[in-house]
N, CA, C and O atoms as a GROMACS GRO file, in nm:
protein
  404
    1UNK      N    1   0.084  -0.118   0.000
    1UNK     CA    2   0.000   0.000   0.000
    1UNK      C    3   0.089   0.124   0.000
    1UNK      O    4   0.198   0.116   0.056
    2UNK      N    5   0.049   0.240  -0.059
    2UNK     CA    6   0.146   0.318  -0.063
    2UNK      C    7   0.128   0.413   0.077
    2UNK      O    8   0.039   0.399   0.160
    3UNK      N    9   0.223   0.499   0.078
    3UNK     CA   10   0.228   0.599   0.197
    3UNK      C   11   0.140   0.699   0.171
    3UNK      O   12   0.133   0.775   0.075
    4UNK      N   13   0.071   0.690   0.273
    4UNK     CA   14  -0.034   0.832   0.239
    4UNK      C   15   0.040   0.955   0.324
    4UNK      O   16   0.018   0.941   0.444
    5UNK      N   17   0.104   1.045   0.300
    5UNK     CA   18   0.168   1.155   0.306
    5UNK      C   19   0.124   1.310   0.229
    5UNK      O   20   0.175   1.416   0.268
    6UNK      N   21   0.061   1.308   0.158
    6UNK     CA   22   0.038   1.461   0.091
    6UNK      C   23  -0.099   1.483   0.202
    6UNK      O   24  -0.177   1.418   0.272
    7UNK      N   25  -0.066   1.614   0.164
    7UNK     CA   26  -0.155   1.704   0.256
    7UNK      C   27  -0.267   1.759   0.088
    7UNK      O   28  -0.229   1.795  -0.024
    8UNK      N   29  -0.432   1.737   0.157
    8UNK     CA   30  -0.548   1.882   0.067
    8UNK      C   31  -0.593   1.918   0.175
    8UNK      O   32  -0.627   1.870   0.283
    9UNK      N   33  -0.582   2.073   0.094
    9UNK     CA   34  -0.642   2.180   0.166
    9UNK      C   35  -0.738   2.235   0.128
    9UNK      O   36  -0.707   2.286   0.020
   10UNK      N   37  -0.913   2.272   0.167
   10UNK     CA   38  -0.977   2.316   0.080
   10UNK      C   39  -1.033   2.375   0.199
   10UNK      O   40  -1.018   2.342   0.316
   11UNK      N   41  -1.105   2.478   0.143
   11UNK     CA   42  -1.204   2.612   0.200
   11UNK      C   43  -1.369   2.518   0.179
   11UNK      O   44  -1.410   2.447   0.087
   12UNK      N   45  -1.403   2.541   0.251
   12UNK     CA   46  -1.564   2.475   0.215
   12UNK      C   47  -1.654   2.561   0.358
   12UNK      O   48  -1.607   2.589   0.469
   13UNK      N   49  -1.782   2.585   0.310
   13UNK     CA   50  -1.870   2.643   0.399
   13UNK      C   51  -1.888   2.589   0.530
   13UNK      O   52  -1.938   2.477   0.516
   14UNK      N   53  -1.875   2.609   0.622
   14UNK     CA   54  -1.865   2.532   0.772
   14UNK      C   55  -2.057   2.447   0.778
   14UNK      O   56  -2.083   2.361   0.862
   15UNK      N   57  -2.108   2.470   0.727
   15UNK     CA   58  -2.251   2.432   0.722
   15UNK      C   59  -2.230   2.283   0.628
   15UNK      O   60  -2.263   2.171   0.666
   16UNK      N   61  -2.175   2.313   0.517
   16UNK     CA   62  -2.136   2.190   0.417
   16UNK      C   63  -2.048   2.112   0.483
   16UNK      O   64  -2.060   1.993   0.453
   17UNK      N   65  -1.969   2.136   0.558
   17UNK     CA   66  -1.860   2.045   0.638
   17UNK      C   67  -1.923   1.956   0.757
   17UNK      O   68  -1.916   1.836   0.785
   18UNK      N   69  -1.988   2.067   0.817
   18UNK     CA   70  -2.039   1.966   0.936
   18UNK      C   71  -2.161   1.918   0.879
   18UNK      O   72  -2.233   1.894   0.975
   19UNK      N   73  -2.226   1.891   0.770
   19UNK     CA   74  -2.373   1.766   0.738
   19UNK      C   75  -2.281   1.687   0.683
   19UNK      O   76  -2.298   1.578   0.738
   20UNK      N   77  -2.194   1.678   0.609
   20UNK     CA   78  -2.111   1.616   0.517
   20UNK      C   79  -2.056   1.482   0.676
   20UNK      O   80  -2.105   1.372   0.703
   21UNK      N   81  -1.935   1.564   0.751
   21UNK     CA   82  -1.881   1.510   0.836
   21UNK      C   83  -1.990   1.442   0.904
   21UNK      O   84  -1.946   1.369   0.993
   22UNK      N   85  -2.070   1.441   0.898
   22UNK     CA   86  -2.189   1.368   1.037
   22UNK      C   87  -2.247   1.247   0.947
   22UNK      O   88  -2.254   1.128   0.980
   23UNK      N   89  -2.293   1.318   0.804
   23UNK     CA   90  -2.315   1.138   0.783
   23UNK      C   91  -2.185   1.060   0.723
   23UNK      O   92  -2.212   0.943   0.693
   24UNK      N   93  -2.070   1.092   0.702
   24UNK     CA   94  -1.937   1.031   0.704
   24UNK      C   95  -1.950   0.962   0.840
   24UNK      O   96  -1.945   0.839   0.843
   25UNK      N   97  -1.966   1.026   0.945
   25UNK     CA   98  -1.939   0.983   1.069
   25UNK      C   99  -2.034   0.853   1.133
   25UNK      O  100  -2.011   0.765   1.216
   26UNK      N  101  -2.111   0.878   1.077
   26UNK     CA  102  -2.246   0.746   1.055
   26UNK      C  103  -2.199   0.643   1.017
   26UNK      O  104  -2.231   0.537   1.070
   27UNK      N  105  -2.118   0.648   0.924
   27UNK     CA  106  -2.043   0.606   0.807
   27UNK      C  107  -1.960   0.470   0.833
   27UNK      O  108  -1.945   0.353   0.797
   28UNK      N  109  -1.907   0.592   0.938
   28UNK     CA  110  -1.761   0.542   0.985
   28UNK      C  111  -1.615   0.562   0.879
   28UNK      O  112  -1.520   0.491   0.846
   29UNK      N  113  -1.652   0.671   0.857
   29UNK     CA  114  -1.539   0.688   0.768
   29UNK      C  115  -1.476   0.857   0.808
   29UNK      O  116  -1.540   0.956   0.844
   30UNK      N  117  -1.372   0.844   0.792
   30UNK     CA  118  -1.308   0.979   0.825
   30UNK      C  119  -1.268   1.046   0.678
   30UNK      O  120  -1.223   0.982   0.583
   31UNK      N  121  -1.289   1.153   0.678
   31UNK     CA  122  -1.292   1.269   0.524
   31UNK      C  123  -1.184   1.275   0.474
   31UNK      O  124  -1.161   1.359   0.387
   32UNK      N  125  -1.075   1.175   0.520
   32UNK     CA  126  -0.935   1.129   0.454
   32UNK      C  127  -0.965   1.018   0.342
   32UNK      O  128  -0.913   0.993   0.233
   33UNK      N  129  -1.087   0.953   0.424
   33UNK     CA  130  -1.094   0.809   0.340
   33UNK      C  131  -1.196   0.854   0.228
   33UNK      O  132  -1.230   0.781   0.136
   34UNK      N  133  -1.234   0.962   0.246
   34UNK     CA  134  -1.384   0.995   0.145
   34UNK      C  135  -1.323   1.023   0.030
   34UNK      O  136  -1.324   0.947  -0.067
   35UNK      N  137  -1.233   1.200   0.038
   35UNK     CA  138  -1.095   1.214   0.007
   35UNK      C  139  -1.028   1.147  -0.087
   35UNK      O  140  -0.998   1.201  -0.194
   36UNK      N  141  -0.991   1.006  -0.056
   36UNK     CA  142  -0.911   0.972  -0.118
   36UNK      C  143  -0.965   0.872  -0.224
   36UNK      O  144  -0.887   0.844  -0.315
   37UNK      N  145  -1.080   0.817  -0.224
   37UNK     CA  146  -1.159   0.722  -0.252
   37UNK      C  147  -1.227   0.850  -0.405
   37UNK      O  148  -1.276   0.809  -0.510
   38UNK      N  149  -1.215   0.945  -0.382
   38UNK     CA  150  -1.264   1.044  -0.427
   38UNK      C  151  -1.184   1.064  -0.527
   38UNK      O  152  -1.233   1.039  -0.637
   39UNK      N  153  -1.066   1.104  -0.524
   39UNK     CA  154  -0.914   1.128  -0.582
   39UNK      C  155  -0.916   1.007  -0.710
   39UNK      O  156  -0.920   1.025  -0.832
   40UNK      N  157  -0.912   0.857  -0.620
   40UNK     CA  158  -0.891   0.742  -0.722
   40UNK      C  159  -0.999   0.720  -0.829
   40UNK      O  160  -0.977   0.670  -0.939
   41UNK      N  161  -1.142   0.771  -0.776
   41UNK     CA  162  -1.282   0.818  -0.902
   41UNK      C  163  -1.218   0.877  -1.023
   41UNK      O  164  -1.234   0.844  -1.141
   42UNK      N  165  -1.116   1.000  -0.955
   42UNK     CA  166  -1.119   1.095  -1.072
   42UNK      C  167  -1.021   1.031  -1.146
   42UNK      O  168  -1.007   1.085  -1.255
   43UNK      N  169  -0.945   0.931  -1.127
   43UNK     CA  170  -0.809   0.899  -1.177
   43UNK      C  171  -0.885   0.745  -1.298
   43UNK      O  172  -0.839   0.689  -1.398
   44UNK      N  173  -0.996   0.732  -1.230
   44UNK     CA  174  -1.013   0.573  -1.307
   44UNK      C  175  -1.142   0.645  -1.389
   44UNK      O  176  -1.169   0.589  -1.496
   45UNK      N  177  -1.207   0.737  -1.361
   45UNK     CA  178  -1.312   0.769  -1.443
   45UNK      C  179  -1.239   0.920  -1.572
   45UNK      O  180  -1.294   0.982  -1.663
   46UNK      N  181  -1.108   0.924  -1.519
   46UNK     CA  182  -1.020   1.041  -1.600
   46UNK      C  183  -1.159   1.159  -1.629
   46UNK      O  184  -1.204   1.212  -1.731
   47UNK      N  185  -1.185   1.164  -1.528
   47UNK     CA  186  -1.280   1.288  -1.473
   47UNK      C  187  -1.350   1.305  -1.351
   47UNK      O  188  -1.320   1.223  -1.265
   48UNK      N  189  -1.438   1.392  -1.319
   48UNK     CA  190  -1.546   1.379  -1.239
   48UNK      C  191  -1.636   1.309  -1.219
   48UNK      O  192  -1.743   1.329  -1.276
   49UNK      N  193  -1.619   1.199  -1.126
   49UNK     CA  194  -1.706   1.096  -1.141
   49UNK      C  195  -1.887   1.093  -1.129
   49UNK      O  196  -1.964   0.997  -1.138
   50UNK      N  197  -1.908   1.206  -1.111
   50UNK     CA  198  -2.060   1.253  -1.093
   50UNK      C  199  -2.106   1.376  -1.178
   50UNK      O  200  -2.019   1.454  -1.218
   51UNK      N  201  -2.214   1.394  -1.202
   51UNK     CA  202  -2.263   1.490  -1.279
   51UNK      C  203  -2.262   1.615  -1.152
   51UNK      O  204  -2.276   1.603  -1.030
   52UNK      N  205  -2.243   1.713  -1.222
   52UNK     CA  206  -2.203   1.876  -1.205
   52UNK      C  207  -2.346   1.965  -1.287
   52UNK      O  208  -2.324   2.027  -1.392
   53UNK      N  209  -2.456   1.964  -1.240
   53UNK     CA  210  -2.539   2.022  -1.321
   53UNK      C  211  -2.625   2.162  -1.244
   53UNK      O  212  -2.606   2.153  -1.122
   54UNK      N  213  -2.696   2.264  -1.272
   54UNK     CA  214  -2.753   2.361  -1.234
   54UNK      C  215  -2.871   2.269  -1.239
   54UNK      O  216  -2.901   2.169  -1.304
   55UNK      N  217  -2.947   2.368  -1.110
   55UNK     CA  218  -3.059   2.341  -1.059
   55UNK      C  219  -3.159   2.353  -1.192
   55UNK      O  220  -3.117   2.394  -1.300
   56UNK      N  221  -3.284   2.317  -1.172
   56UNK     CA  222  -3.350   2.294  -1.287
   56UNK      C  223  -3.463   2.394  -1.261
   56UNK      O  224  -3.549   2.416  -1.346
   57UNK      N  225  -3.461   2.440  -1.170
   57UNK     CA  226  -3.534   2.564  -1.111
   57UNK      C  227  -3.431   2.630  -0.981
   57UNK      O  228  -3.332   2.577  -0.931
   58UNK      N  229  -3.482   2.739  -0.954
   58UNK     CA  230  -3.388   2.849  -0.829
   58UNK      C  231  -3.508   2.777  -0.722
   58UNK      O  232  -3.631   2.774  -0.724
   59UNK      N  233  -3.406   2.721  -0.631
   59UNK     CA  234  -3.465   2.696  -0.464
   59UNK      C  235  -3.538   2.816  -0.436
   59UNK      O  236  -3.490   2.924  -0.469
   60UNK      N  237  -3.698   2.806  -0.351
   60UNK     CA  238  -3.821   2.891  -0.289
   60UNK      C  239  -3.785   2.846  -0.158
   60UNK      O  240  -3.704   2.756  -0.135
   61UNK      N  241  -3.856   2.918  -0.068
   61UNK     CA  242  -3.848   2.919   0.085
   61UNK      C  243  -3.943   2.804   0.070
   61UNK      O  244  -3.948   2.730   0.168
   62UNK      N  245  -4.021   2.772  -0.033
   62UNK     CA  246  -4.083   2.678  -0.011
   62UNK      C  247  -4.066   2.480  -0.039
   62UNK      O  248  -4.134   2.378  -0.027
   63UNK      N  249  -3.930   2.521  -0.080
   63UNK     CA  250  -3.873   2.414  -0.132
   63UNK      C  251  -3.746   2.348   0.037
   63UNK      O  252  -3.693   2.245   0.078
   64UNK      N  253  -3.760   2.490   0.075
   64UNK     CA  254  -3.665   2.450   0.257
   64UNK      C  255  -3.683   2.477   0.351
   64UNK      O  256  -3.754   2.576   0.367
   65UNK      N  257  -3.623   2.396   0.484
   65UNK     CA  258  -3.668   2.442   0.609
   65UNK      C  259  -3.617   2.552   0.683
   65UNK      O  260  -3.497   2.558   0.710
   66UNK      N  261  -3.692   2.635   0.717
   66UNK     CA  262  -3.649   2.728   0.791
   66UNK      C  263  -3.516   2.724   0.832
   66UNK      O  264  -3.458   2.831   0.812
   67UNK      N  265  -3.444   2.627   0.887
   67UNK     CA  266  -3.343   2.612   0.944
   67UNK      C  267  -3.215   2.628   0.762
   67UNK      O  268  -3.104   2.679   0.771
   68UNK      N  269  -3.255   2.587   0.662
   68UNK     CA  270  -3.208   2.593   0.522
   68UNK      C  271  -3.223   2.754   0.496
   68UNK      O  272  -3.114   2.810   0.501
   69UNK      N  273  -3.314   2.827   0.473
   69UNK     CA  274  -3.357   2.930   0.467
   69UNK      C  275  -3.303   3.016   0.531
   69UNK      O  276  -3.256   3.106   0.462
   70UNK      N  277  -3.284   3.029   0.681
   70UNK     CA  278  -3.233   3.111   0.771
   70UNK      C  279  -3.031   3.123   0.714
   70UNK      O  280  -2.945   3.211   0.720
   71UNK      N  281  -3.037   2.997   0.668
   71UNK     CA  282  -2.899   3.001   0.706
   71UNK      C  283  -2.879   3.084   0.507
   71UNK      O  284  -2.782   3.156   0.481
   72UNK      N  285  -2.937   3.066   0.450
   72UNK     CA  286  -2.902   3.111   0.306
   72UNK      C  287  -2.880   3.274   0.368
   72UNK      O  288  -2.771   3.330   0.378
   73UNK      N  289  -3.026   3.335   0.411
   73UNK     CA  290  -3.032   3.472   0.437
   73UNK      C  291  -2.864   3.492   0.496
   73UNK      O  292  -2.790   3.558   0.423
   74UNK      N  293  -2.813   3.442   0.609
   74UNK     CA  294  -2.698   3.444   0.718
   74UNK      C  295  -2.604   3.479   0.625
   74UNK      O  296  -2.542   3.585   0.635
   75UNK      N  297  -2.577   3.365   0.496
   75UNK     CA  298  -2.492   3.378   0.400
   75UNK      C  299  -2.511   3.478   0.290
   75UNK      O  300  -2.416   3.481   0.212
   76UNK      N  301  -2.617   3.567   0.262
   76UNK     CA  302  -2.635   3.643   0.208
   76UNK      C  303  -2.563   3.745   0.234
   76UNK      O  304  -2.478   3.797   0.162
   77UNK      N  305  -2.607   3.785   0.375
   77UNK     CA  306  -2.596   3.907   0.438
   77UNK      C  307  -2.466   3.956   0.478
   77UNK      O  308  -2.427   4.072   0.486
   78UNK      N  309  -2.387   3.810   0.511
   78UNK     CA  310  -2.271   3.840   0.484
   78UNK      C  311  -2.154   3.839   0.408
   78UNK      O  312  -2.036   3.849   0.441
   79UNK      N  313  -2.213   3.823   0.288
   79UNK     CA  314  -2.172   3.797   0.179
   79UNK      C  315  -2.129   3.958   0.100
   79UNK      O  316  -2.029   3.990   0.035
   80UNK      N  317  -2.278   4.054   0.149
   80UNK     CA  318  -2.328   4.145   0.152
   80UNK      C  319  -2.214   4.258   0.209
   80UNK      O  320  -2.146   4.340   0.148
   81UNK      N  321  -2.225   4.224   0.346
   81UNK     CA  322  -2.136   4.310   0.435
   81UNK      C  323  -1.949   4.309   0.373
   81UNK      O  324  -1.858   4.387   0.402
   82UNK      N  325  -1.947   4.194   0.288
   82UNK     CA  326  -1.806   4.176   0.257
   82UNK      C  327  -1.785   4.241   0.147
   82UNK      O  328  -1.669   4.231   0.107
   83UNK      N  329  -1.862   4.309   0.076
   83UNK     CA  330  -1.875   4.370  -0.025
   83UNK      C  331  -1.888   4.242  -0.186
   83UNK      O  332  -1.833   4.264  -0.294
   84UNK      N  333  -1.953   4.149  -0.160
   84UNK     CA  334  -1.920   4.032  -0.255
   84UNK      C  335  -2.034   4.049  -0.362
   84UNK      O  336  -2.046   3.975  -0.459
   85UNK      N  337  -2.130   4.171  -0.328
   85UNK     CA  338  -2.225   4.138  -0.400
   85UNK      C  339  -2.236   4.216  -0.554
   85UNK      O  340  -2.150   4.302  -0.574
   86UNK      N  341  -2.330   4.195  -0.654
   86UNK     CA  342  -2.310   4.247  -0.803
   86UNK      C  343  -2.408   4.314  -0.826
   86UNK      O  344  -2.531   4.309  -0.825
   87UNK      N  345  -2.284   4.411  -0.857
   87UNK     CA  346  -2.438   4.562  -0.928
   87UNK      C  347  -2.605   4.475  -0.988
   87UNK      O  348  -2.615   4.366  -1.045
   88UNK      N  349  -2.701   4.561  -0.953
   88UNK     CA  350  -2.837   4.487  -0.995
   88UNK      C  351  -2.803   4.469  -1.157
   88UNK      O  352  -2.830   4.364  -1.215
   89UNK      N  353  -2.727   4.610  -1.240
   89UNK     CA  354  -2.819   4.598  -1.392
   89UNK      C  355  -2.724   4.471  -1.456
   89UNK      O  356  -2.742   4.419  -1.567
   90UNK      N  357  -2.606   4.431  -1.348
   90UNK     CA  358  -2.511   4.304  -1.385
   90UNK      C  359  -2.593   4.198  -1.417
   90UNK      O  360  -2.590   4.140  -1.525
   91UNK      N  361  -2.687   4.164  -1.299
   91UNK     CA  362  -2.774   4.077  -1.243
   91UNK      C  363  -2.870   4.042  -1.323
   91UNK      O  364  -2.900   3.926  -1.350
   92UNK      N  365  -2.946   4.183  -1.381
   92UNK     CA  366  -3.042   4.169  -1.485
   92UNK      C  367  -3.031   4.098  -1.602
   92UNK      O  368  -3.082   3.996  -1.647
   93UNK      N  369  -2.921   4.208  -1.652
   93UNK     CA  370  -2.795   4.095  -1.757
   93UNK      C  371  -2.854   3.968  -1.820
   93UNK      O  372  -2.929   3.923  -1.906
   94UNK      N  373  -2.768   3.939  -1.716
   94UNK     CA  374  -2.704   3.792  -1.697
   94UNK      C  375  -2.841   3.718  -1.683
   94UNK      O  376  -2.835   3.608  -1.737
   95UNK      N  377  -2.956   3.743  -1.631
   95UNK     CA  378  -3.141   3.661  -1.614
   95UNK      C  379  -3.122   3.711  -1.768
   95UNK      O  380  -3.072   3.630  -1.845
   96UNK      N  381  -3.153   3.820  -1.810
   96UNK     CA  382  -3.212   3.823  -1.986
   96UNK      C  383  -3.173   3.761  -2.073
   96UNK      O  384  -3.249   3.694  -2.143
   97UNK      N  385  -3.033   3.766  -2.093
   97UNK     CA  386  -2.921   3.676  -2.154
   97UNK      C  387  -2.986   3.524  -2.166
   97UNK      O  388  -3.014   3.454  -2.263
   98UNK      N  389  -2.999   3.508  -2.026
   98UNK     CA  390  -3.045   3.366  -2.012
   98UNK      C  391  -3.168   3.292  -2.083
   98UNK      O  392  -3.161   3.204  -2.168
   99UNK      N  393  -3.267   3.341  -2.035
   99UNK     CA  394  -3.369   3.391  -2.073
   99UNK      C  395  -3.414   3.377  -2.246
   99UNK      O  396  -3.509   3.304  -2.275
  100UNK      N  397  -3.329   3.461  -2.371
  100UNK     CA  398  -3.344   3.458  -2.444
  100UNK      C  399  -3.255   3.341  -2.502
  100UNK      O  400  -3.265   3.342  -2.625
  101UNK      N  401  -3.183   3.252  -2.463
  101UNK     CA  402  -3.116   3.093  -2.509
  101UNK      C  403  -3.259   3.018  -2.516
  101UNK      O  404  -3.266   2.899  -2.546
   0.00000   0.00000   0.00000
């Protein structure tokens, strides 16, 4: 077996980490083994082993639970405060654009 020695480092939303980590943890697997099991997908499928697709509609408050909802607003707002957000007529744009495909 070879030496597992390299270090990944990734940024991920603390909300995505801890649902992720809990049913890993169900699991019984630690996010080294997910990780790496993950790594050898991309190496034997010489890609992404899962589809990568946009929603087929934009998520409604009515599509999540409050507890989903609350936390989008949380991430909005401070998304907001960080200055991350895009001029509206950007915004418009980019819906019309769409829109007319």
């Amino acid at each position: 077996m070879a030496t597992k020695s390299a270090n990944v480092m990734a940024r991920v939303e603390p909300e995505v980490k801890k649902r992720a980590e809990s049913i890993m943890a169900s699991l019984g697997l630690p996010a080294s083994v997910v990780i790496n099991a993950l790594y050898h997908q991309v190496i034997y499928t010489n890609g992404i082993p899962f589809s990568i697709n946009l929603p087929k509609s934009i998520p409604t408050m009515d599509d999540m639970t409050e507890e989903e909802f609350n936390n989008m607003l949380e991430t909005s707002l401070q998304q907001a405060k960080r200055g991350e957000g895009k001029p509206v007529e950007e915004v418009l744009d980019r819906i019309r654009n769409n829109i007319k495909k």
